[in-house]
Structures are given as C-alpha cells and as structure tokens.
Steps between C-alpha positions, in 0.01 A plus 500: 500500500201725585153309497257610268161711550234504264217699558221724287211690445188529277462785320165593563339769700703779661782408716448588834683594825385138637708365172781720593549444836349180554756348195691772274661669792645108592578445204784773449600380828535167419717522108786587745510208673392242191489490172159615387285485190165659530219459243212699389279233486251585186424144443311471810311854415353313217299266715251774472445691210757840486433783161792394332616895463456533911676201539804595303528825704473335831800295433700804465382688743518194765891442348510937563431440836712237613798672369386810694443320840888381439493183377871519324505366139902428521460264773158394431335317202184703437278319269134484302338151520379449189864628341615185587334210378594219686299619825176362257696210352551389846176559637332313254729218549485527901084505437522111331634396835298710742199306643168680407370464848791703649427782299117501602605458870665884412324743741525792275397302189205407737399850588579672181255209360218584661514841504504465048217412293778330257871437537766390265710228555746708575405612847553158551821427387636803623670326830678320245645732310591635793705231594682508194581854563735397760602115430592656162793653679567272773408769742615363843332856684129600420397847698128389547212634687251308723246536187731313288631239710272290378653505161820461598410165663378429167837549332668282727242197503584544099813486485503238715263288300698613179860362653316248640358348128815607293776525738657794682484819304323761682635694815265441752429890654556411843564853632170766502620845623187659671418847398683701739312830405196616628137348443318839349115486558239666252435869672125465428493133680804408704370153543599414112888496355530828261442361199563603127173324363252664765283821348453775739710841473520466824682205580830464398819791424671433188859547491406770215250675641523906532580599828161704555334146382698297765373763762172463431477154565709461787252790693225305366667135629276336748601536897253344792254709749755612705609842536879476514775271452466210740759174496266314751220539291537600143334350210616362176518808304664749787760218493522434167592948461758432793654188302534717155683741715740283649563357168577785336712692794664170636438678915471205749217361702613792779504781274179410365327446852666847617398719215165383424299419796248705561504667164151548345438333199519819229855597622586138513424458090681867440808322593420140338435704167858720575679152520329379213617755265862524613542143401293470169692844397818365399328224314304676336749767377718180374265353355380813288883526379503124410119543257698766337758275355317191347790323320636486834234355676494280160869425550520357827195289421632345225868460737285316787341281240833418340682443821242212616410328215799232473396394814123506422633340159702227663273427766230403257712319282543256789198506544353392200817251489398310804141450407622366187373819218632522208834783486713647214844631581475882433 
C-alpha cells in the first residue's frame, strides 16, 4: 500500500516559476510513486481579505494550472479546501486542544503581525488548520519547504498531544520529503524567495505570463558588478539566472561550468529567457485548452472532492468520537 502525500497551495497571487519548480514540478513526480491528494488551499487565502469574484477565479485558474504542469487527475485526488468541510470541522476541533502560546511562538504569525496594523484571528490559527489539512488524511509524507518546517513540527506536537489526551487516533507525520526542486530567487533581489505576495513587475515570472513579458524581466533580473560569468565569484542574482537554467534544461554542474564561463551577462539572460519559454510553453498551451472547457475543470473538481471525503468524513467522526461530541449515524 502506497503512503499518502498531501500537499497544497493558496490561491492567491500569480503562480510563479519558483511555485513550479520549487513544488509543482515534484509534485507530478511524486503521484507516481504515492498516492497523492493535493489541495487548493482557499481557506488559508482568507486569512487576509480576497474580492470574493477574484477569489473564485483564482481557484480555477490555480486548479488550470496544476492539471497543466501534469498533475494526473486518474491517479491523483485533486481537490478545493473549502469543498470539503471537514478540513474546518477539524481545525476548529484541533484549535480547543492547541496551546495558545504555541501558536504565538509561530515565526510567520510573528512577522506577518508586525508588519499589520490589525489581524484577524485567523492569521493565527492558520498553523492549525494547517495541521488538519494533513492529520485529516493520515498523511504519513508531507513535501515541505524550509519556510514551513516550522508548521509541520506543529502538526506533529498536535497530534501528539491529541493521541496523547484521547488515545491514539492521529498518524503521527514522521516522514517530511524536502523540496527536491530548485530554490527560485526574486530577479529584482536574489537575496528574497520569489514570492507571489511581493509587488514589483519586476520580481517574479508567472507561469502565465506572455513570452515578450517573461523576457523583459529576465534582461532586467539583477546580476553583480562583474563583467562576465564567474563561478569563483558570482553574486546572488548571476547565480540565481544560472540555477533557473539548470532547472529548466536539467544540464549538469559540467555542462553548466563549460558553456557559461566567461559569458557576459546580456548573452547569459538571452539564453535564461530561451529556457524559460521552452518550458512554460507547453503549460501554457495546456492550460489554455483546459479554460476552454469549464465543466471539465468543474468535473474533476467535484471527482477529487468526492474521492477524499470518506476519509476526511471518517477521520472526523473519530475524532469527534474520542473527545466525547455528540454524533448521529448518517
């Protein structure tokens, strides 16, 4: 029996080449080798306010894009968050055992905090329903980033304390696959992650951006004072162009070294932006065909949502079992 992934992302902002190959590009990888359910995770968007019409078209278009970076709906459970209501049933009841002081001890609650003038509770029970995300399907394999690590400690120190006060229940997620793809750095300051909530045309390339768009940016990306490629020496954006590159063409250390030391800096981006394109091209073109047929983008939502919820279903019936709630036989 194949352990299970769970895994998601908020629809918000423009999904971005860091997205794709930093997670998306994984993720097709890994539905082969385990059996998958990834979310579009609109609940958490809602920490923050979203226009409720934007909102509803980012969901698509984020569920649009998965499908056209591979991820197979036959062997794969694609879902929407909020189309199943037991990830909210669960967080609330995961939040009555959750100590208050782990939650401010968050780092990105923390930051996020000070940086707003007011926050909703939300922000700060976000970690939590994040937890439920996965212990809702007694996901054994979480692919995780360093930024969210944190959280994922989280889950486990909960379900811990919530086998620990009611008896075993939860699956404990013991195993974190690291992102295997690459760490993409904003082009207009390659000392920050690419980011979907950071303003600035110039700083991140959207898996649906036009190809003269994409261009642009990528000759506008920030490189260091040196004239030409240098592997000794290079700064964080020259090697942040270099790491796109390798991404997207898959050459070795070798090939890399061979073919672009010593190349100035304009000819260098001519062939980041070439690689670029090739890959987004197929997505894109997929991805066109797939908005053109909305019932069956609506189709395989509603299949993803139907495939997972007994398990969501059960899960939180034994949940609200053990802590002694109150249940009615369907």
């Amino acid at each position: 029996m194949k352990a299970r992934v769970f895994s998601g992302m908020q629809p918000t902002g423009n999904l971005h080449i860091g997205n794709y190959l930093g997670a998306l590009r994984n993720w097709v990888k890994l539905q082969h080798d385990y059996e998958c359910i990834f979310c579009i995770v609109d609940l958490h968007a809602i920490t923050v306010y979203q226009p409720p019409a934007e909102l509803r078209e980012k969901i698509r278009q984020v569920a649009g894009l998965y499908l056209a970076a591979g991820i197979d709906p036959k062997i794969t459970a694609l879902t929407v968050q909020s189309s199943v209501p037991q990830h909210a049933e669960l967080g609330w009841l995961l939040t009555c055992v959750t100590p208050l002081g782990w939650l401010e001890r968050m780092t990105q609650f923390k930051a996020k905090a000070e940086a707003a003038e007011t926050i909703g509770d939300g922000l700060l029970q976000y970690p939590v329903l994040m937890a439920a995300d996965v212990l809702l399907y007694n996901a054994a394999v979480v692919p995780v980033g360093d930024d969210q690590r944190q959280h994922m400690e989280l889950t486990r120190d909960i379900a811990e304390r919530f086998n620990s006060l009611y008896g075993e229940t939860f699956v404990v997620p013991q195993t974190s696959l690291p992102m295997v793809g690459a760490r993409v750095m904003g082009l207009d300051d390659p000392t920050k992650k690419m980011s979907k909530s950071t303003a600035g045309s110039g700083h991140a390339i959207g898996l649906l951006d036009k190809p003269e768009e994409a261009r642009k940016k990528i000759m506008r990306a920030t490189t260091d004072s040196n004239p030409a490629v240098d592997f000794e020496t290079m700064g964080p954006g020259v090697q942040n162009l270099l790491g796109i590159f390798q991404a997207f063409t898959d050459w070795s250390q070798d090939e890399m070294h061979r073919h672009f030391t010593g190349m100035r800096y304009g000819d260098l981006k001519k062939q980041v932006a070439e690689a670029v394109l090739a890959g987004l091209a197929p997505i894109q073109q997929r991805y066109a065909e797939l908005m053109q047929d909305p019932g069956y983008l609506e189709s395989i939502l509603q299949e993803g949502r139907d495939r997972v919820t007994p398990t969501a279903a059960g899960i939180v019936k034994t949940v609200k079992e053990r802590m002694g709630l109150y249940t009615i036989a369907p």
